[in-house]
C-alpha positions, 0 to 999 in steps of 0.5 A, spaced: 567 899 326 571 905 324 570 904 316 565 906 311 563 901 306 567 904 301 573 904 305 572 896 306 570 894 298 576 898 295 581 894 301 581 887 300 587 885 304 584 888 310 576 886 310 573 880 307 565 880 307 558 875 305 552 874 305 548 871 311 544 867 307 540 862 312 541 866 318 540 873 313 533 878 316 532 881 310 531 888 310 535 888 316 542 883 317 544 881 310 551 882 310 558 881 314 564 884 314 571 882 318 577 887 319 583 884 320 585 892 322 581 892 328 582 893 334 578 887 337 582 883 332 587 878 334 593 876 330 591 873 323 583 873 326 579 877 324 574 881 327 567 881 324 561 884 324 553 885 322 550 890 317 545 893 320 540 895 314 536 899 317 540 903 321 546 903 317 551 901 322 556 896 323 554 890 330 560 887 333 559 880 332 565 875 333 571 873 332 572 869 325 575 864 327 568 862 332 564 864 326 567 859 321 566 865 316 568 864 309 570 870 304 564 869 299 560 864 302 554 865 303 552 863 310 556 860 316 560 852 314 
């Protein structure tokens, strides 16, 4: 991910973001971010991450559309 958190809180048309809810590590992997700017994302398929908390960087995840995320839902449908 090429953006700080900043950048995506402040851009709603680009990143869409959630909690993990069952599947969080607290501590550790609390939160997705999905990019729709981004080099691995398809056409009206965002490319999502996981928040490394303690290591303050975004992991590469999957595509949105495999992970049936939704902006604002904790969790995955």
């Amino acid at each position: 991910m090429q953006h700080n958190w900043e950048q995506i809180i402040n851009d709603e048309k680009t990143f869409v973001t959630g909690g993990l809810g069952r599947e969080m590590a607290a501590d550790e992997f609390e939160v997705w971010v999905c990019s729709y700017a981004d080099a691995c994302a398809l056409l009206g398929d965002a490319f999502c991450y996981i928040y490394d908390e303690e290591k303050e960087l975004f992991v590469p995840w999957d595509l949105q559309s495999k992970l049936e995320l939704e902006p604002g839902v904790s969790g995955m449908r």
